[in-house]
NUSEFI-119980 format. One record per residue (C-alpha): residue in three letters; x, y, z. Coordinates in pm, 1 decimal. Example, Ala and Ser with C-alpha at 12.3 -4.5 7.8 and 13.67 -1.06 7.14 Angstrom:
BEGIN
{residu = ALA X = 1230.0 Y = -450.0 Z = 780.0}
{residu = SER X = 1367.0 Y = -106.0 Z = 714.0}
END
This chain:
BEGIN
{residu = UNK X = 14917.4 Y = -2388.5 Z = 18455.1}
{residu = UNK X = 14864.5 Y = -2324.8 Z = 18093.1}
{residu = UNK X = 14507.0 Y = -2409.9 Z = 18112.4}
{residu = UNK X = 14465.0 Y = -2194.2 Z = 18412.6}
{residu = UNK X = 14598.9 Y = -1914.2 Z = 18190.0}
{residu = UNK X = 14419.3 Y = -1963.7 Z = 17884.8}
{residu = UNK X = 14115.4 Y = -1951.3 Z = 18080.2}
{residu = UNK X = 14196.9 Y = -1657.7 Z = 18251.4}
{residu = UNK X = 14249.8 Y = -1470.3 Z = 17931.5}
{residu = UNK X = 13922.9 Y = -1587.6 Z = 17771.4}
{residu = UNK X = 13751.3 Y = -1481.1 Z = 18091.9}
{residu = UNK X = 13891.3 Y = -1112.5 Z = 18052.6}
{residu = UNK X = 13816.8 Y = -1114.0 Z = 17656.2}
{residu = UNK X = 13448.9 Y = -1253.4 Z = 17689.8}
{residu = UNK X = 13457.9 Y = -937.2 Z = 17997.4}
{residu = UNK X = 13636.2 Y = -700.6 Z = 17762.0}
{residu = UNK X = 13400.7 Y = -770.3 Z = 17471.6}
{residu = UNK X = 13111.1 Y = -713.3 Z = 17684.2}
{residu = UNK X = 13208.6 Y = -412.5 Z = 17829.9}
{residu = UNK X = 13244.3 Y = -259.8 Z = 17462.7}
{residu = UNK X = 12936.6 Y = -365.4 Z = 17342.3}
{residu = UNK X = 12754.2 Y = -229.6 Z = 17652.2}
{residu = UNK X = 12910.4 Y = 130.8 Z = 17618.4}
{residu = UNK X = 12851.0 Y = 95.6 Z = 17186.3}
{residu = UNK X = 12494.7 Y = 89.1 Z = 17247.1}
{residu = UNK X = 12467.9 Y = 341.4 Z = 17520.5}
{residu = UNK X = 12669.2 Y = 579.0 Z = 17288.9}
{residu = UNK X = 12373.0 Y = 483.5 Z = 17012.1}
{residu = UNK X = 12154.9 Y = 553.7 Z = 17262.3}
{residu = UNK X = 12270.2 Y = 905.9 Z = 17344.7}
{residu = UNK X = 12313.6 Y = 989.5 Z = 16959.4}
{residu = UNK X = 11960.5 Y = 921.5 Z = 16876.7}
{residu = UNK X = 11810.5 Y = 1100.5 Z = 17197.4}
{residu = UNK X = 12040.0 Y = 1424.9 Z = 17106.1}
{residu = UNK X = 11902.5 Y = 1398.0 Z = 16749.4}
{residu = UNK X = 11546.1 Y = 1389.1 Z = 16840.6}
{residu = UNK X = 11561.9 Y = 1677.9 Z = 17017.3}
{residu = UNK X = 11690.0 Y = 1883.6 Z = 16785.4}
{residu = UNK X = 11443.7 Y = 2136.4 Z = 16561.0}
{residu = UNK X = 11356.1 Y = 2075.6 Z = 16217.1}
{residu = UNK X = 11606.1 Y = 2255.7 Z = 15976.8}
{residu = UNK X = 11366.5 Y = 2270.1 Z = 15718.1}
{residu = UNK X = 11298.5 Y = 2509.3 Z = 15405.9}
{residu = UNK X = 10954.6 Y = 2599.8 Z = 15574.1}
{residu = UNK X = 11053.0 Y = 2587.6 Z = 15912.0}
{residu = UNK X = 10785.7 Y = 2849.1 Z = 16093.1}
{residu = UNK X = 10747.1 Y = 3032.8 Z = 16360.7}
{residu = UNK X = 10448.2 Y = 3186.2 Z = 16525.5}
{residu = UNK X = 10393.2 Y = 3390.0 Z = 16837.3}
{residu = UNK X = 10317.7 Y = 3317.8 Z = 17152.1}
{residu = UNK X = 10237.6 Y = 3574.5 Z = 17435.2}
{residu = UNK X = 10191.9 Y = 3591.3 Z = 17764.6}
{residu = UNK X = 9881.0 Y = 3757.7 Z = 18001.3}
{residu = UNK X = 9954.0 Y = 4092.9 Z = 17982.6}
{residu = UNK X = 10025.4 Y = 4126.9 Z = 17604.5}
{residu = UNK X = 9987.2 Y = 4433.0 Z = 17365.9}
{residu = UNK X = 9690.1 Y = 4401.6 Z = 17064.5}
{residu = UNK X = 9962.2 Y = 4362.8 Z = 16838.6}
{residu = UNK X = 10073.0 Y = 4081.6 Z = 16954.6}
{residu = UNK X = 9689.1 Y = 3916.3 Z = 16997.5}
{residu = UNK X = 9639.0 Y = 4053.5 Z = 16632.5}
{residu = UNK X = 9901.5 Y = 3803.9 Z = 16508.5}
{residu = UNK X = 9717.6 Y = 3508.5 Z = 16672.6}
{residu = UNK X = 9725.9 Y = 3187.6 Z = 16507.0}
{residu = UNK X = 9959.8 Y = 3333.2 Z = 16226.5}
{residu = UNK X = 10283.8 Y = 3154.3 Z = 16078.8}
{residu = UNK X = 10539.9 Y = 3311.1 Z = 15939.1}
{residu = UNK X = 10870.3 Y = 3183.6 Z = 15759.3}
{residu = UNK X = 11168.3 Y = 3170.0 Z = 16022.0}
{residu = UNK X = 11344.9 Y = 3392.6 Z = 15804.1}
{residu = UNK X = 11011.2 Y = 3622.3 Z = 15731.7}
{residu = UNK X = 10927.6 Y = 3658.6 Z = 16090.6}
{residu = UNK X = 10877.4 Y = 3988.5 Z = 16289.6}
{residu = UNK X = 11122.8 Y = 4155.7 Z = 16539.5}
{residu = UNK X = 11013.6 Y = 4086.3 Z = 16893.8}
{residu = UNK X = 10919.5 Y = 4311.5 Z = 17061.1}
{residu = UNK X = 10666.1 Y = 4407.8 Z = 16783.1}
{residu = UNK X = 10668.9 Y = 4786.8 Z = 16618.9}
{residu = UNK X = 10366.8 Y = 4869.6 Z = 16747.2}
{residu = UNK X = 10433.5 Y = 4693.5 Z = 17114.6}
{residu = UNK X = 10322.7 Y = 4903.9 Z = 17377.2}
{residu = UNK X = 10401.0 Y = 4718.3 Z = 17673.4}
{residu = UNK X = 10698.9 Y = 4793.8 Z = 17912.9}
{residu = UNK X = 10822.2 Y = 4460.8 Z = 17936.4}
{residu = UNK X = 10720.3 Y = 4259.2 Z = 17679.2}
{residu = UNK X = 10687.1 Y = 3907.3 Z = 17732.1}
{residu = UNK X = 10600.8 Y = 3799.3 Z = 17336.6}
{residu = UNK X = 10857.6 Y = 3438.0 Z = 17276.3}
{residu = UNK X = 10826.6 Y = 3221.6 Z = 16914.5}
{residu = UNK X = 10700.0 Y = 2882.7 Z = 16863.5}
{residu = UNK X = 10931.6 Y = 2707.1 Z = 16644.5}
{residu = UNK X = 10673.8 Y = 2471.5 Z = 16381.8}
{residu = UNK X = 10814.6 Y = 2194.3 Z = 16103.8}
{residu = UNK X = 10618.1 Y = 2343.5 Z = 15824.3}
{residu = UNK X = 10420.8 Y = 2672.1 Z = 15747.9}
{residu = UNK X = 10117.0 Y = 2534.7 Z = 15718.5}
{residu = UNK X = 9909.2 Y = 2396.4 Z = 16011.8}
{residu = UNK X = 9759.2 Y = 2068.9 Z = 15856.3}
{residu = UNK X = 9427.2 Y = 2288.3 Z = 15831.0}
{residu = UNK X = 9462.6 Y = 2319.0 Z = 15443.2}
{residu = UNK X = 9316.4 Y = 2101.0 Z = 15174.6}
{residu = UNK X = 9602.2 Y = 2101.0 Z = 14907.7}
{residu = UNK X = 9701.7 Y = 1807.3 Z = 14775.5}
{residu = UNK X = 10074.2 Y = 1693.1 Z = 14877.0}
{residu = UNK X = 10122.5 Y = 1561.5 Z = 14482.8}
{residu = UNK X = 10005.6 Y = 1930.9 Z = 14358.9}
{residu = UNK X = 9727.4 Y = 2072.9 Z = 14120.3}
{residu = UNK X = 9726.8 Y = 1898.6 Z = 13843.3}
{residu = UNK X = 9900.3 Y = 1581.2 Z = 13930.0}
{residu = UNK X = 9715.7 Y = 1262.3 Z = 14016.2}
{residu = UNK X = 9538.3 Y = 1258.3 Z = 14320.1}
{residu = UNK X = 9594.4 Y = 1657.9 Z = 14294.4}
{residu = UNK X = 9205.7 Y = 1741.9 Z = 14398.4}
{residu = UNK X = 9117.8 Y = 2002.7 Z = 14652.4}
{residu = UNK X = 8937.5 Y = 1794.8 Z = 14854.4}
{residu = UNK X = 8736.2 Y = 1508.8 Z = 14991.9}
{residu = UNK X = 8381.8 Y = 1419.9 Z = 14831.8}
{residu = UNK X = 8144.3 Y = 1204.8 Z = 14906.7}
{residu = UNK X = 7998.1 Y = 1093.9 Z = 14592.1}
{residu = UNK X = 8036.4 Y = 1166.5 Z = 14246.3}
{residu = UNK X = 7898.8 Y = 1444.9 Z = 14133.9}
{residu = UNK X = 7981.0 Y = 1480.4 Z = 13747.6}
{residu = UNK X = 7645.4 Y = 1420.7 Z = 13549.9}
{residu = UNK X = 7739.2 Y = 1310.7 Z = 13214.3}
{residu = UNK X = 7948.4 Y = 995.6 Z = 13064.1}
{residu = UNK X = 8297.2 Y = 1004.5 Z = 13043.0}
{residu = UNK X = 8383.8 Y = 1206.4 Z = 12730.8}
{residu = UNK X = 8721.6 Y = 1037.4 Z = 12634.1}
{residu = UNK X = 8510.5 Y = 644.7 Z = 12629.6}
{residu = UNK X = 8409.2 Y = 556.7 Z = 12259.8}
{residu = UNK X = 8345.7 Y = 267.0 Z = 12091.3}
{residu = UNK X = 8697.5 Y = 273.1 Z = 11929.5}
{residu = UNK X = 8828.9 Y = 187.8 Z = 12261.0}
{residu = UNK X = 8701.5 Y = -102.4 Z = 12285.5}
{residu = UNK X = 8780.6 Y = -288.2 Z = 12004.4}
{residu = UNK X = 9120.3 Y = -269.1 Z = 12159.2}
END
């Protein structure tokens, strides 16, 4: 009888323990699928607008253009001229479009160049090598 109980109970803990488990990890599961959905809450979070067929030259004007979130136009734009104006934002990560060749360590810094060459192109020696150095 005891044994018949003692079993019984490790039957319903094992059960128990995987039931918890099971909802843990669909819980995780939810939580990272909520947080990937949400925007980027970023310093340069951008915006850009998009417009539909029968936009105003305004609008097409602004084409390809990002602005800061919080340096973006009204909608519907000053100088809209449509009656019902169908102009909605793009939400972007970052400003810029990936387009740009500035360095992500800055000017200045190392690996701060403006862009990709092929070859070398300075001409002369390099000015800071002397003898000195190599008696180092």
């Amino acid at each position: 009888m005891q044994l018949e109980l003692l079993g019984l109970a490790a039957v319903v803990l094992i059960t128990w323990l995987y039931l918890r488990r099971r909802s843990e990890a669909r819980k995780a599961q939810e939580v990272a699928v909520a947080s990937a959905k949400k925007p980027e809450n970023t310093a340069f979070h951008a915006v850009s607008i998009k417009f539909g067929q029968h936009a105003c030259a305004a609008a097409k004007g602004m084409t390809g253009q990002r602005f800061l979130a919080s340096e973006a136009p009204q909608i519907p734009l000053p100088d809209c001229d449509v009656t019902a104006c169908e102009c909605r934002f793009t939400h972007h990560g970052d400003r810029r479009s990936g387009k740009d060749r500035r360095s992500p360590f800055g000017a200045g810094s190392v690996g701060g160049g403006t862009g990709r060459f092929d070859a070398e192109r300075r001409q002369k020696s390099d000015r800071r090598k002397s003898r000195d150095d190599d008696l180092f």
